[in-house]
Residue, then its C-alpha position, 0 to 999 in steps of 0.5 A: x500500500x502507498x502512503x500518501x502525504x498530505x497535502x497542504x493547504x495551497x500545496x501543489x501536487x501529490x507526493x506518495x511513497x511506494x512501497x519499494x520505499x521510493x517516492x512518485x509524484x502527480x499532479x492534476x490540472x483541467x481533469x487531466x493527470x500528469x505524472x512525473x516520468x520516474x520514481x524518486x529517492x527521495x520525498x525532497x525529490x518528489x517535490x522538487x519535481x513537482x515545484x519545477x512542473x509548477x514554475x513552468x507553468x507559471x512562466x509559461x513554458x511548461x510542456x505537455x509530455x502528452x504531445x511527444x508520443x507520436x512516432x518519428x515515422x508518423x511525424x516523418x510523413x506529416x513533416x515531409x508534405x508541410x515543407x513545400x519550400x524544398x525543391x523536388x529534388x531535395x524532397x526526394x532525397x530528404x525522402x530517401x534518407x528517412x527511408x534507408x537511414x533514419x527510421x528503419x534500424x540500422x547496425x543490426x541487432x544492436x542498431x536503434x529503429x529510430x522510427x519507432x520511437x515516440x519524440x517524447x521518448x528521444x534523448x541524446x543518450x538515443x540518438x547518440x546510439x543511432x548515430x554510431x551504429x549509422x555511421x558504421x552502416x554507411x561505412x560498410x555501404x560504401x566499401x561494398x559499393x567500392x569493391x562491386x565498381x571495382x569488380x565491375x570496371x577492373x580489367x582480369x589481367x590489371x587484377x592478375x598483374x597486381x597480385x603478381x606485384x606487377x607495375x601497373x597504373x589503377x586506371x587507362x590503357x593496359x600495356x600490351x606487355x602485360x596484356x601478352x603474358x596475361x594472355x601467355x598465363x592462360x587469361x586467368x580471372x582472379x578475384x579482387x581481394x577485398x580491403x587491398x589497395x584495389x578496393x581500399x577506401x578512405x577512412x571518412x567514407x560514409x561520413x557525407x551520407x551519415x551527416x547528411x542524414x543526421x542533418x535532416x533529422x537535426x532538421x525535422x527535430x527543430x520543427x518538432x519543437x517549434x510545433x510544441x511537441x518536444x520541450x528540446x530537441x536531443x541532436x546535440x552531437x557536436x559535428x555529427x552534421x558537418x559534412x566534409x566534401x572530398x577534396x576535388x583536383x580541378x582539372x588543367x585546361x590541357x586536361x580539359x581539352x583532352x577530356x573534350x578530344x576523345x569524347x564523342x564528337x557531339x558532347x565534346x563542347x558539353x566539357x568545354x563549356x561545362x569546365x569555362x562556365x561553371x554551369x550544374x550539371x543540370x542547367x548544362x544540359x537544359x539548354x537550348x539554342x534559344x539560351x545562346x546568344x553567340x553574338x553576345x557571347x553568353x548563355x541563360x540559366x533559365x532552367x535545370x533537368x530534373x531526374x528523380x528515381x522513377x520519374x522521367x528526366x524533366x525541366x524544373x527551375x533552377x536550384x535558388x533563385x540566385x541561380x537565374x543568371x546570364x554567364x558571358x564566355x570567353x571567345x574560343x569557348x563560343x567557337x566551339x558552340x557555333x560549330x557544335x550548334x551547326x553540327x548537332x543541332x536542329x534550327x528550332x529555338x527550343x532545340x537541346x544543345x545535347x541530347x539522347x541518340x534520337x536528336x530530342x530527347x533530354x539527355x539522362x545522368x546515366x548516359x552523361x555519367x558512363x560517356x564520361x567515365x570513358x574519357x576520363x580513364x583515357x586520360x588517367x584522370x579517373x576521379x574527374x566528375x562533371x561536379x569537378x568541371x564546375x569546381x574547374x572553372x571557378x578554380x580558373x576564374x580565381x586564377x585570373x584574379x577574380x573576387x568571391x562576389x563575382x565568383x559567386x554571381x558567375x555560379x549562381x551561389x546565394x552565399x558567399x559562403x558557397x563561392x569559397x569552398x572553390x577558392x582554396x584550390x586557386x591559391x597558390x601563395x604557399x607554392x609562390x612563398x616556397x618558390x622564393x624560400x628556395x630562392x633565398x637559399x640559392x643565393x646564400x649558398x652560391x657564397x658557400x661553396x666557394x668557401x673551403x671546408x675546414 
């Protein structure tokens, strides 16, 4: 049988004590009844629980703890389709990370199913587990998506020449001399084996995906609290989100020229233009003949395909409202579009600058991603994306002198934030600072060496 205490006159709440000898504590306000989410050790602790729930309430900034038993999943749902300002795109993949990351359980048996928790029942301590078993898992995703492109694009007798220690380059043409005595060996198809040099990734991978995805729920946990359903939000882990890009090596202006050489005739001015304007990947390959004003020496950002998993390609506004934007050309630039444009393209004004093999059709990320996969291995530079011919072109841009404000202007950033992520790759006063370091040296040590050692 509990005790109960007493209550005072003007008393606030009820204090009982259990029979384990601990103490609960409750209080009842417009015929409902609010109980304090544990048991106490003390009767001082009961009350000051229940001191606490009345200070709140008198300040104004108590919350219902009723509020907080919908689910993560329930809530995902509702969230998603109140945020209209997200763009399709980004929809889509805030849509695909609660799929796969955020409310199924992930790390095995010992992961956390996040969805299935009430918001109320979140705290750092839970999301502090699922962020550790989600990093794992999207570690693992990404080694097992580096080892099947690896089985996929290694040639046998590059495998069979490395396991034999054997000196060949991760990527391009094969030597004809290794070629023969992998032939001479009777073409064996050795496996790759799995964490060597081959398939071996760098120690942050799945570090992107997993701080994306805690960002999303940072996200959605913020408007959780706006909405009065949870008191404070329990993403505290300092960095989780911080998403670290690669580091990306702009490619050379030789190195673009020779990408552009061994593509296929008509999307060789889709690199040229994609490495000396900065475009998206997107708004490249939107654009029609009416979007060129050769006599200007420009083009018109106007729109951007869109390509969602499921949907066809499609043309949506472009990313921010920064985005719509004229960018001027340089003059060899604009060459190489008037002879592609009199080559590959139909006199309609709508008419794409590249297209699918019909003459038509918006040209798919798939055919774009593979034609360039091509090139690139013909030139040895395996890691070149068409993302990395943008970081291109804002790297030469600062290379010629160029500020943060007209960089941003020129790639449609909405912060300056954004343009200088590209400026780190174009300063090279370190490499200018060491140049004369090693000036200084030569001449110190022309005296030197006329001096005889003692």
């Amino acid at each position: 049988m509990t005790q109960k205490t007493r209550r005072a006159p003007g008393a606030w709440g009820t204090a009982e004590q259990l029979p384990s000898g601990r103490w609960r504590a409750f209080y009842r306000r417009d015929g409902a009844k609010f109980g304090a989410p544990h048991t106490f050790a003390t009767k001082a602790d009961a009350q000051a629980w229940l001191a606490g729930e009345h200070s709140d309430r008198s300040r104004g900034t108590w919350h219902d703890p009723r509020s907080g038993r919908v689910t993560v999943a329930d809530y995902s749902a509702t969230w998603l389709d109140s945020r209209p300002d997200l763009s399709p795109r980004t929809a889509n993949n805030y849509r695909e990370l609660l799929r796969r990351w955020i409310l199924p359980r992930v790390g095995g048996a010992r992961g956390v199913e996040l969805g299935a928790f009430a918001l109320g029942d979140l705290s750092p301590a839970v999301i502090r587990t699922w962020y550790a078993s989600l990093f794992a898992a999207t570690r693992e995703n990404a080694e097992r998506v580096r080892a099947r492109e690896h089985e996929r694009s290694a040639h046998p007798a590059r495998l069979w020449a490395k396991a034999r220690g054997l000196a060949v380059a991760d990527s391009g043409r094969m030597s004809p001399a290794v070629l023969e005595q992998w032939r001479r060996a009777g073409s064996p198809l050795p496996a790759p084996t799995r964490g060597g040099a081959a398939t071996e990734i760098p120690q942050a991978a799945g570090r992107s995906t997993a701080a994306h995805a805690y960002s999303v729920l940072r996200t959605m946990l913020n408007t959780a609290v706006q909405d009065g359903l949870i008191a404070t939000s329990p993403c505290q882990l300092a960095g989780a989100g911080t998403q670290r890009p690669r580091e990306r090596r702009p490619a050379s202006p030789e190195e673009v020229a020779q990408l552009a050489a061994v593509m296929p005739a008509e999307f060789a001015a889709a690199v040229t233009l994609a490495a000396w304007s900065s475009l998206r990947h997107g708004e490249l390959f939107a654009l029609a003949r009416r979007h060129v004003d050769l006599e200007a020496r420009t083009v018109r950002v106007e729109r951007a395909l869109l390509a969602l998993p499921g949907h066809p390609v499609e043309f949506a506004p472009p990313k921010t409202a920064k985005s719509r934007r004229t960018v001027h050309l340089p003059a060899f630039v604009v060459d190489t579009l008037r002879a592609h444009i009199d080559a590959h393209v139909s006199a309609s004004p709508d008419a794409l600058l590249f297209t699918m093999p019909d003459g038509h059709s918006p040209v798919t990320t798939f055919r774009t991603s593979a034609l360039l996969k091509k090139a690139r291995a013909v030139i040895d530079r395996p890691d070149l994306t068409w993302h990395d011919l943008r970081h291109t072109g804002a790297t030469l841009a600062y290379r010629t002198g160029a500020s943060v404000p007209e960089v941003q202007a020129r790639l449609g950033h909405t912060t300056m934030r954004a343009a200088l992520i590209y400026a780190h790759a174009a300063d090279d006063s370190d490499r200018v600072l060491a140049d004369r370091l090693d000036e200084m040296f030569a001449a110190s040590a022309a005296p030197a060496r006329r001096l005889k050692a003692l």
